[in-house]
C-alpha positions as CSV (number, residue, x, y, z in Angstrom):
1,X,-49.4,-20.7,-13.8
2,X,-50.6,-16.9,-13.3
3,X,-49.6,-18.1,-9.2
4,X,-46.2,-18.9,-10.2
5,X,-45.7,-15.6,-12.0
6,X,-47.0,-13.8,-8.7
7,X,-44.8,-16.0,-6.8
8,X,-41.8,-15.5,-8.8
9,X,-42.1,-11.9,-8.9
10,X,-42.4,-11.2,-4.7
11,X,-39.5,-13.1,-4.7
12,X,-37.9,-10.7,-7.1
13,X,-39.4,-7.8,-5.4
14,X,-38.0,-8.4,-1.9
15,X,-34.1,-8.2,-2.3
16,X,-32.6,-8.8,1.4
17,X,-30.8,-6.4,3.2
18,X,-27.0,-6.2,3.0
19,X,-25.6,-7.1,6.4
20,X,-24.6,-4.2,9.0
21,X,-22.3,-6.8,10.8
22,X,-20.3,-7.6,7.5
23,X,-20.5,-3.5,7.0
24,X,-19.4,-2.8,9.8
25,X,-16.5,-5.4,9.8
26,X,-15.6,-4.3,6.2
27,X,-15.3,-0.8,7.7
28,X,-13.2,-1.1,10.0
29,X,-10.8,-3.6,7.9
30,X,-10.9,-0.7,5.2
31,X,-10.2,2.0,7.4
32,X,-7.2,-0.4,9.0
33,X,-5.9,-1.0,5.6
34,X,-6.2,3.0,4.7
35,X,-4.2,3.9,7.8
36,X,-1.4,1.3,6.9
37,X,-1.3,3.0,3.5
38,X,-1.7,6.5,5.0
39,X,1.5,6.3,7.8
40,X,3.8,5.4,4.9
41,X,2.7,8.2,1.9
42,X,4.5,11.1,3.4
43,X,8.2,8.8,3.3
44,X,7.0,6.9,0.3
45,X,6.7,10.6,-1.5
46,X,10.0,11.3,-0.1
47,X,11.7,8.5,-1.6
48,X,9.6,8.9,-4.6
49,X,11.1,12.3,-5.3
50,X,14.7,11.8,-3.4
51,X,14.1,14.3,-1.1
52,X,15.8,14.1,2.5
53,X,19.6,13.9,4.2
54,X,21.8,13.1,1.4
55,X,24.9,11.1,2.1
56,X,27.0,8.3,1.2
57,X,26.2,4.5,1.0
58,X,29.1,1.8,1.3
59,X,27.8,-1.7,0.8
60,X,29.2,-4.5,3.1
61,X,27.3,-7.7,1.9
62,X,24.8,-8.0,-0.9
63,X,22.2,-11.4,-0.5
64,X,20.4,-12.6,-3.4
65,X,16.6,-14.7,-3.5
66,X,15.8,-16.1,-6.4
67,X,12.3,-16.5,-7.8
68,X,10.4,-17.8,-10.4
69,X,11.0,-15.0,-13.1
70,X,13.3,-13.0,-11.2
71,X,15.7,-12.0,-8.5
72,X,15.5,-10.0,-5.3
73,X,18.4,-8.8,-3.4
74,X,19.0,-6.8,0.0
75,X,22.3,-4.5,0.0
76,X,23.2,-4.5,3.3
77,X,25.8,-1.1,4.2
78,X,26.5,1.7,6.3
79,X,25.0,5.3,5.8
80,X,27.1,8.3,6.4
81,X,24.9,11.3,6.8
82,X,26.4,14.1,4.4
83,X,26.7,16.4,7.6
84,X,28.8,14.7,9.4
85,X,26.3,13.0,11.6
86,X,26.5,9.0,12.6
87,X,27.2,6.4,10.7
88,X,23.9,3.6,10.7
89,X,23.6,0.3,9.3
90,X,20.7,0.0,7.0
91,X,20.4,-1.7,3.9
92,X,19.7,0.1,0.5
93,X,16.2,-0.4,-1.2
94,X,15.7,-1.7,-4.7
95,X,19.4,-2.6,-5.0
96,X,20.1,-5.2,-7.1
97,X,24.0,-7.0,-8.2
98,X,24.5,-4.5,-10.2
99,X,24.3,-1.4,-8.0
100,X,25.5,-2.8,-4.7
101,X,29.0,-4.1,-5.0
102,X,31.1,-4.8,-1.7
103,X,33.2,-1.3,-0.6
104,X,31.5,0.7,-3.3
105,X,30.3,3.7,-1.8
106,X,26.7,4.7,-3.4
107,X,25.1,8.6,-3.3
108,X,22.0,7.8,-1.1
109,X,19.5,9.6,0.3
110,X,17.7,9.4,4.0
111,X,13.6,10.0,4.0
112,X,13.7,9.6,7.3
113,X,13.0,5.6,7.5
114,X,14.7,3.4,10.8
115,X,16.4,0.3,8.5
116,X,16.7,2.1,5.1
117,X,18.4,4.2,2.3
118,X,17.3,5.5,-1.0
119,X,19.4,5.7,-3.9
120,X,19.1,9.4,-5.6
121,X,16.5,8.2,-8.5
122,X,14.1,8.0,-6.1
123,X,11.5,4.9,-5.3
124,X,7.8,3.9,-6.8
125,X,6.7,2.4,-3.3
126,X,4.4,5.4,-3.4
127,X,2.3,3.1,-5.7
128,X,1.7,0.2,-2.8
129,X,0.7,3.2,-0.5
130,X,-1.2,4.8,-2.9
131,X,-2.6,1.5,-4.1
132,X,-3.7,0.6,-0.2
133,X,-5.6,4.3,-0.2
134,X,-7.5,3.5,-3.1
135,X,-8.9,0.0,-2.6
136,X,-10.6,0.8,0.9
137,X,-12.5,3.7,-0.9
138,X,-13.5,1.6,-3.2
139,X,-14.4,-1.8,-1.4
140,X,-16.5,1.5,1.1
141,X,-17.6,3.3,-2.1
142,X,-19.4,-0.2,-3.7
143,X,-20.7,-1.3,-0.2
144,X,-22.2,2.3,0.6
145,X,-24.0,2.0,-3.0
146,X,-25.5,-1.5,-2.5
147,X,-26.8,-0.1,1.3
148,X,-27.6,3.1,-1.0
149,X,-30.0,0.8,-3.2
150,X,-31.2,-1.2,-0.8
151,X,-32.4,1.8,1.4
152,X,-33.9,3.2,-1.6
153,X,-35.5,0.2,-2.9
154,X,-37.3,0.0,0.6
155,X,-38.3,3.5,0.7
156,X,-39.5,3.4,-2.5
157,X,-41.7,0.6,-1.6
158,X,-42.8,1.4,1.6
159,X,-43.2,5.2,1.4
């Protein structure tokens, strides 16, 4: 019995080490999922605070999804640049039946982004971006203290 104790408790004692290929995999998918979130703060803050080219909205055709619990719509329009610049076509974000009716022109604001408008209240995609910053640190963070442990485990019981 006192040789299955012993047994049990080498076992115990000898944790195996994490694997550098999965680290280094997870790494690089992190830091690929931080970029994405990264290239989009600067016009998701934008948006977020209605900063950029004001101008003018007119909605030409509104299409509608719908999905279990709710609805999702794209307002598809033409933006008029308050300065007299080009008119684009580009739809408006987070416009629902309600905001986007045919010929109605909307107050809208330009962050800068190739297919899209923002209405003046702003936007919360900030969150996703912010949200795709957050979980790489973390998912790096929780790997670097189980390599952290590991490492110190083996010094401890080597040194």
């Amino acid at each position: 019995m006192a040789e299955t104790t012993s047994v049990s408790a080498t076992k115990r004692g000898s944790r195996k080490a994490p694997s550098l290929s999965f680290a280094l995999v997870l790494l690089f998918m992190a830091t690929a999922v931080a970029y994405i979130g990264f290239s989009g703060l600067d016009q998701n803050l934008r948006a977020a605070r209605g900063e950029g080219a004001p101008g003018t909205f007119t909605a030409v055709s509104l299409s509608c999804i719908q999905h279990p619990g709710h609805e999702s719509c794209t307002c598809n329009g033409r933006f008029a640049p308050g300065d007299g610049g080009e008119t684009r076509g580009v739809y408006l974000h987070a416009a629902g039946r309600d905001t986007c009716v045919e010929g109605e022109r909307i107050a809208a604001v330009d962050v800068g982004a190739d297919n899209r408008v923002y209405g003046p209240d702003g936007s919360r995609e900030w969150i996703l971006s912010l949200l795709l910053l957050a979980a790489p640190l973390a998912v790096i963070g929780v790997h670097g203290l189980l390599w952290a442990r590991h490492l110190h485990h083996r010094t401890t019981r080597f040194g």
